[in-house]
N, C-alpha and C positions, 0 to 999 in steps of 0.2 A: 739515425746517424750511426758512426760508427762505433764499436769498441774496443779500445787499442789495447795493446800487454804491451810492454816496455820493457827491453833487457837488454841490461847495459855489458859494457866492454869489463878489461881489466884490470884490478886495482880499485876500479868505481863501482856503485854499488844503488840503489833505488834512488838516494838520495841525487845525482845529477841528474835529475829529469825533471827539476823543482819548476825550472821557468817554465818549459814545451806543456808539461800537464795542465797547467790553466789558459796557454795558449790554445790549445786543441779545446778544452772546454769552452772557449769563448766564442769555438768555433760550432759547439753544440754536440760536442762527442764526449761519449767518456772513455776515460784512460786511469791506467793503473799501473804499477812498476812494481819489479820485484828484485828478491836481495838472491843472488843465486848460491849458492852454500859455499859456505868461507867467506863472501863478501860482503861489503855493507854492515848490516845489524847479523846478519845470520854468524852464529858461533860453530858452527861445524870445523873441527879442530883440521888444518889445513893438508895436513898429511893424510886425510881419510876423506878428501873430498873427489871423486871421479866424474869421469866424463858422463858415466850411465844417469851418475844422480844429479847431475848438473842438469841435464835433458829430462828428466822426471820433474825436476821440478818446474819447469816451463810447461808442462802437459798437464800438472796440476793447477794451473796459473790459468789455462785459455780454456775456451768453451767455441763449441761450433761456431758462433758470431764473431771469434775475435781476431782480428787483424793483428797477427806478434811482429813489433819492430825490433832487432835486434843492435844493435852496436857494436864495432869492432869483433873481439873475439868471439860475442855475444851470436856473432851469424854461424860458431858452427853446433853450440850445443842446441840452438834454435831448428837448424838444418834438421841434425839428427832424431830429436822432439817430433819435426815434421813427419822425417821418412817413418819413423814407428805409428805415430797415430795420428795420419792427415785427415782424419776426419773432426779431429780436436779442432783446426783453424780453418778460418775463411779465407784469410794471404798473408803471404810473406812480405816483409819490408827490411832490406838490408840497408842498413845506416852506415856507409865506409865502412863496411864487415865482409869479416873471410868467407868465402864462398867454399865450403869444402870440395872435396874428392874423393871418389871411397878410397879407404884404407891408408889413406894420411892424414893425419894430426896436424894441428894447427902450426904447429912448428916447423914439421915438413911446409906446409902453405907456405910460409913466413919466408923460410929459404927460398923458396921460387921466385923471389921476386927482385928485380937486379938491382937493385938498391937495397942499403939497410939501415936505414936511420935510425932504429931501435938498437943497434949492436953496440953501441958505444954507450948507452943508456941503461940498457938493463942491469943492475944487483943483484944477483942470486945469495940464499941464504947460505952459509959452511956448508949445511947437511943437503942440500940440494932440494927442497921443501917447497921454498916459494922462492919471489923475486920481487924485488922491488922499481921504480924507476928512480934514477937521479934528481935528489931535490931540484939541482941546478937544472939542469935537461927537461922538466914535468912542464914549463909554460911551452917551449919551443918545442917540444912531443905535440903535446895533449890543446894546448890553449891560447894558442897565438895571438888570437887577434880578441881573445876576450878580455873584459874590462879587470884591475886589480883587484877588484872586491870579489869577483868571480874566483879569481885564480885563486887567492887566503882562503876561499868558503870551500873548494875543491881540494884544493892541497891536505886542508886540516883533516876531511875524509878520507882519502885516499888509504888505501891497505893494502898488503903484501897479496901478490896473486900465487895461489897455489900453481907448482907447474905440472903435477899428476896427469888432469883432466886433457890439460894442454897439450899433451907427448902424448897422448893415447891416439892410434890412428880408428877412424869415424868409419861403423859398419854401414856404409850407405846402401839402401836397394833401387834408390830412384824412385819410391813413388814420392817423396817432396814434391817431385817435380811437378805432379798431379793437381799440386793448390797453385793458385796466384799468386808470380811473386813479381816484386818490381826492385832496382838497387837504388840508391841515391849514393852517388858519387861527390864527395869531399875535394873538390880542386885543388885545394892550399894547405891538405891534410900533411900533419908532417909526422907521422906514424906507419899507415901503410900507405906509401906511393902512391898518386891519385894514376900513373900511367898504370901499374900494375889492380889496381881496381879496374878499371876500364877490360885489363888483362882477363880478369877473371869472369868476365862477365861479355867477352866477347861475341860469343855464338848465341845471346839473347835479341828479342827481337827489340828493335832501338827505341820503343815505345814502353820498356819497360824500364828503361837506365834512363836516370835521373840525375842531374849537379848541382850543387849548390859550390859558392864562391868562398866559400867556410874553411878551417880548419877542420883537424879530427874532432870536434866537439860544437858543429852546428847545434845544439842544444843548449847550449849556453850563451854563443855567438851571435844566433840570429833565430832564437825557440818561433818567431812570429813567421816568417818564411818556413822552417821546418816544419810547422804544423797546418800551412795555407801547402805547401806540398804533398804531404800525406794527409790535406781532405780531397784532393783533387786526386791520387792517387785511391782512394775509399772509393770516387765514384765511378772505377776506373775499370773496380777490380770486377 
Protein backbone atom coordinates (compact mmCIF):
# COMPACT_ATOMS: atom_id res chain seq x y z
CA UNK A 1 0.00 0.00 0.00
CA UNK A 2 0.87 3.42 -0.03
CA UNK A 3 2.92 6.06 1.79
CA UNK A 4 1.57 9.21 2.10
CA UNK A 5 3.54 12.66 3.73
CA UNK A 6 0.97 15.22 4.62
CA UNK A 7 1.64 18.98 4.25
CA UNK A 8 -0.66 21.14 5.36
CA UNK A 9 -1.73 24.78 4.17
CA UNK A 10 -1.49 28.11 6.20
CA UNK A 11 -1.87 29.02 9.75
CA UNK A 12 -2.48 25.00 10.15
CA UNK A 13 -0.06 22.81 11.01
CA UNK A 14 0.45 18.50 11.42
CA UNK A 15 -2.10 18.60 13.64
CA UNK A 16 -5.31 19.00 11.04
CA UNK A 17 -4.84 15.85 9.53
CA UNK A 18 -6.00 14.04 12.72
CA UNK A 19 -9.27 12.56 11.08
CA UNK A 20 -7.82 11.50 7.05
CA UNK A 21 -4.63 9.68 8.95
CA UNK A 22 -6.65 6.83 10.33
CA UNK A 23 -9.02 7.18 7.60
CA UNK A 24 -6.24 6.25 5.04
CA UNK A 25 -4.93 3.63 7.61
CA UNK A 26 -8.09 1.90 7.62
CA UNK A 27 -7.63 1.81 4.25
CA UNK A 28 -4.23 0.01 4.79
CA UNK A 29 -1.69 2.86 3.98
CA UNK A 30 0.47 4.59 6.06
CA UNK A 31 0.61 8.15 6.42
CA UNK A 32 2.50 10.76 8.41
CA UNK A 33 2.20 14.72 8.58
CA UNK A 34 4.50 17.17 9.31
CA UNK A 35 4.88 20.77 11.03
CA UNK A 36 6.60 22.98 8.23
CA UNK A 37 8.79 25.53 10.17
CA UNK A 38 6.99 28.26 12.03
CA UNK A 39 3.89 26.10 12.10
CA UNK A 40 2.17 23.72 14.15
CA UNK A 41 4.83 22.60 17.08
CA UNK A 42 7.88 23.70 14.93
CA UNK A 43 9.53 26.97 16.97
CA UNK A 44 11.38 28.48 14.05
CA UNK A 45 11.11 32.18 15.17
CA UNK A 46 8.78 33.50 12.14
CA UNK A 47 10.91 36.19 10.78
CA UNK A 48 13.76 33.63 9.82
CA UNK A 49 11.52 31.04 8.24
CA UNK A 50 12.06 30.92 3.98
CA UNK A 51 10.92 29.41 1.29
CA UNK A 52 14.27 27.31 0.68
CA UNK A 53 13.72 25.87 4.26
CA UNK A 54 10.11 25.25 3.97
CA UNK A 55 11.08 23.02 0.84
CA UNK A 56 13.89 21.24 2.68
CA UNK A 57 12.01 20.23 4.96
CA UNK A 58 9.48 18.40 2.97
CA UNK A 59 12.53 16.51 1.22
CA UNK A 60 13.55 15.49 4.50
CA UNK A 61 10.10 14.17 5.29
CA UNK A 62 9.60 11.72 1.99
CA UNK A 63 11.52 8.93 0.66
CA UNK A 64 11.40 7.45 -2.95
CA UNK A 65 7.97 5.55 -1.93
CA UNK A 66 6.16 8.38 -0.88
CA UNK A 67 3.27 9.94 -2.25
CA UNK A 68 3.51 14.18 -0.65
CA UNK A 69 -0.06 15.52 -0.45
CA UNK A 70 0.06 19.04 0.01
CA UNK A 71 -2.77 21.61 1.16
CA UNK A 72 -3.41 24.87 0.13
CA UNK A 73 -0.29 27.04 0.32
CA UNK A 74 1.33 23.76 1.07
CA UNK A 75 1.24 22.96 -3.01
CA UNK A 76 4.07 25.46 -3.54
CA UNK A 77 6.86 24.61 -1.06
CA UNK A 78 5.83 20.91 -2.09
CA UNK A 79 6.24 21.99 -5.85
CA UNK A 80 9.62 23.27 -5.34
CA UNK A 81 10.75 20.11 -2.78
CA UNK A 82 9.78 18.36 -6.02
CA UNK A 83 11.58 20.27 -8.81
CA UNK A 84 15.07 20.04 -6.72
CA UNK A 85 14.88 16.39 -5.66
CA UNK A 86 12.22 14.46 -7.75
CA UNK A 87 13.64 11.38 -7.11
CA UNK A 88 12.83 11.89 -3.36
CA UNK A 89 8.75 11.23 -4.26
CA UNK A 90 6.72 8.80 -6.10
CA UNK A 91 3.51 11.57 -6.72
CA UNK A 92 2.16 14.54 -6.26
CA UNK A 93 -1.29 15.26 -4.74
CA UNK A 94 -2.60 18.70 -4.66
CA UNK A 95 -5.25 19.19 -2.14
CA UNK A 96 -7.14 22.79 -3.39
CA UNK A 97 -3.28 23.92 -3.45
CA UNK A 98 -1.53 26.66 -5.48
CA UNK A 99 0.04 25.29 -8.43
CA UNK A 100 3.04 27.38 -8.78
CA UNK A 101 4.94 29.31 -11.87
CA UNK A 102 8.48 29.91 -12.11
CA UNK A 103 9.56 32.90 -10.64
CA UNK A 104 6.28 33.88 -8.76
CA UNK A 105 5.40 33.49 -5.30
CA UNK A 106 2.40 32.52 -3.90
CA UNK A 107 1.16 35.76 -3.50
CA UNK A 108 1.69 36.73 -6.95
CA UNK A 109 -0.46 33.08 -7.60
CA UNK A 110 -3.15 34.58 -5.17
CA UNK A 111 -3.58 37.83 -7.31
CA UNK A 112 -4.23 36.00 -10.36
CA UNK A 113 -7.20 34.85 -9.52
CA UNK A 114 -10.48 37.01 -10.04
CA UNK A 115 -11.85 36.81 -6.93
CA UNK A 116 -10.44 37.40 -3.57
CA UNK A 117 -12.10 36.04 -0.62
CA UNK A 118 -8.97 36.07 1.41
CA UNK A 119 -8.67 40.13 1.13
CA UNK A 120 -10.97 41.11 3.46
CA UNK A 121 -9.76 38.34 5.93
CA UNK A 122 -6.31 38.44 6.11
CA UNK A 123 -4.30 40.37 9.62
CA UNK A 124 -1.02 41.20 8.90
CA UNK A 125 1.39 41.77 11.98
CA UNK A 126 2.71 46.06 12.44
CA UNK A 127 6.19 44.75 11.41
CA UNK A 128 4.96 43.05 8.38
CA UNK A 129 6.27 39.31 9.85
CA UNK A 130 3.20 37.21 9.70
CA UNK A 131 -0.53 37.44 9.22
CA UNK A 132 -3.23 36.06 10.62
CA UNK A 133 -6.88 35.20 9.44
CA UNK A 134 -10.04 36.92 11.16
CA UNK A 135 -11.32 34.99 14.06
CA UNK A 136 -14.81 36.01 12.71
CA UNK A 137 -13.94 35.04 8.84
CA UNK A 138 -11.75 31.48 9.98
CA UNK A 139 -15.19 29.19 9.67
CA UNK A 140 -16.47 30.91 6.38
CA UNK A 141 -12.58 30.79 4.93
CA UNK A 142 -11.32 27.53 6.17
CA UNK A 143 -14.58 25.33 7.57
CA UNK A 144 -17.92 25.64 6.27
CA UNK A 145 -19.49 22.86 6.30
CA UNK A 146 -17.48 21.30 9.29
CA UNK A 147 -19.11 20.10 12.54
CA UNK A 148 -18.56 22.83 15.79
CA UNK A 149 -16.38 20.68 17.57
CA UNK A 150 -14.18 20.65 14.40
CA UNK A 151 -14.16 24.35 14.05
CA UNK A 152 -13.14 24.96 18.55
CA UNK A 153 -10.47 22.01 17.90
CA UNK A 154 -8.94 24.00 14.57
CA UNK A 155 -9.44 27.56 15.73
CA UNK A 156 -7.55 26.74 19.18
CA UNK A 157 -4.47 25.59 16.80
CA UNK A 158 -4.34 27.73 14.33
CA UNK A 159 -1.04 30.39 14.26
CA UNK A 160 0.08 33.26 12.56
CA UNK A 161 1.64 32.42 9.10
CA UNK A 162 4.92 33.90 8.34
CA UNK A 163 4.76 35.93 4.97
CA UNK A 164 8.63 35.64 4.05
CA UNK A 165 8.42 32.25 2.45
CA UNK A 166 5.15 33.35 0.78
CA UNK A 167 6.54 36.67 -1.20
CA UNK A 168 9.62 34.72 -2.24
CA UNK A 169 8.98 33.95 -6.16
CA UNK A 170 9.57 29.85 -6.62
CA UNK A 171 12.93 28.92 -8.86
CA UNK A 172 11.17 26.32 -10.80
CA UNK A 173 13.13 24.03 -13.62
CA UNK A 174 10.22 21.92 -14.59
CA UNK A 175 11.53 18.75 -13.71
CA UNK A 176 8.37 18.24 -10.94
CA UNK A 177 6.71 17.72 -13.79
CA UNK A 178 8.60 14.48 -14.24
CA UNK A 179 6.83 12.64 -11.07
CA UNK A 180 2.97 11.88 -10.90
CA UNK A 181 0.86 14.25 -9.96
CA UNK A 182 -2.96 14.43 -9.72
CA UNK A 183 -5.22 17.91 -8.16
CA UNK A 184 -8.25 17.44 -6.13
CA UNK A 185 -10.44 20.25 -6.61
CA UNK A 186 -12.51 21.78 -3.51
CA UNK A 187 -15.93 22.86 -5.21
CA UNK A 188 -17.38 24.91 -2.09
CA UNK A 189 -13.77 25.96 -1.12
CA UNK A 190 -14.06 29.50 0.18
CA UNK A 191 -10.33 30.43 0.09
CA UNK A 192 -8.92 29.76 -3.23
CA UNK A 193 -11.87 29.84 -5.83
CA UNK A 194 -12.74 26.46 -6.85
CA UNK A 195 -13.11 28.30 -10.72
CA UNK A 196 -9.51 29.45 -10.34
CA UNK A 197 -8.27 25.85 -9.13
CA UNK A 198 -9.74 24.39 -12.14
CA UNK A 199 -7.77 27.63 -13.67
CA UNK A 200 -4.58 26.41 -12.64
CA UNK A 201 -4.68 23.25 -13.46
CA UNK A 202 -6.19 23.60 -16.94
CA UNK A 203 -3.63 22.18 -19.54
CA UNK A 204 -3.62 18.71 -17.31
CA UNK A 205 -4.89 15.76 -18.69
CA UNK A 206 -8.57 15.49 -17.11
CA UNK A 207 -7.67 12.16 -15.57
CA UNK A 208 -5.55 13.68 -13.20
CA UNK A 209 -8.14 16.55 -11.71
CA UNK A 210 -10.20 15.50 -9.18
CA UNK A 211 -13.52 17.23 -6.92
CA UNK A 212 -14.57 16.66 -4.06
CA UNK A 213 -18.06 18.70 -2.94
CA UNK A 214 -16.04 19.94 0.36
CA UNK A 215 -14.87 23.16 1.47
CA UNK A 216 -11.13 24.21 1.81
CA UNK A 217 -10.77 21.61 4.44
CA UNK A 218 -12.00 18.17 2.93
CA UNK A 219 -9.91 16.70 5.77
CA UNK A 220 -11.98 17.52 8.29
CA UNK A 221 -15.40 17.59 6.30
CA UNK A 222 -15.35 14.42 4.78
CA UNK A 223 -11.44 12.65 5.93
CA UNK A 224 -13.59 9.09 4.64
CA UNK A 225 -14.11 10.33 0.91
CA UNK A 226 -10.67 12.11 0.92
CA UNK A 227 -8.71 9.16 1.68
CA UNK A 228 -11.16 6.51 -0.59
CA UNK A 229 -9.81 9.32 -3.15
CA UNK A 230 -6.15 9.30 -2.69
CA UNK A 231 -6.31 5.24 -2.43
CA UNK A 232 -7.75 5.28 -5.92
CA UNK A 233 -5.53 8.04 -6.92
CA UNK A 234 -2.26 5.56 -5.16
CA UNK A 235 -3.32 2.91 -7.74
CA UNK A 236 -3.49 5.28 -10.39
CA UNK A 237 -0.19 6.75 -10.14
Amino acid sequence: MADFLLVHGSCHGAWCWRDLIPALEHLGHSARAIDLPGNGADTTPLAQVTLEDTAKAIQRASRPSTIVMAHSWGGVPMTLAADQAPEFMAGLIYLCAYVPLPELSMIDMRKRAKRQPLAQAVIKDPQGVSYVVDTDQQRRIFYHDCTDETVRFAQAQLRPQAIRPQDTPVPLTGSWRSIPHHYILCEQDGAIPPEYQAEMVSDWPRSQVHSLPTSHSPFFSAPKQLAQMMDQISKDL
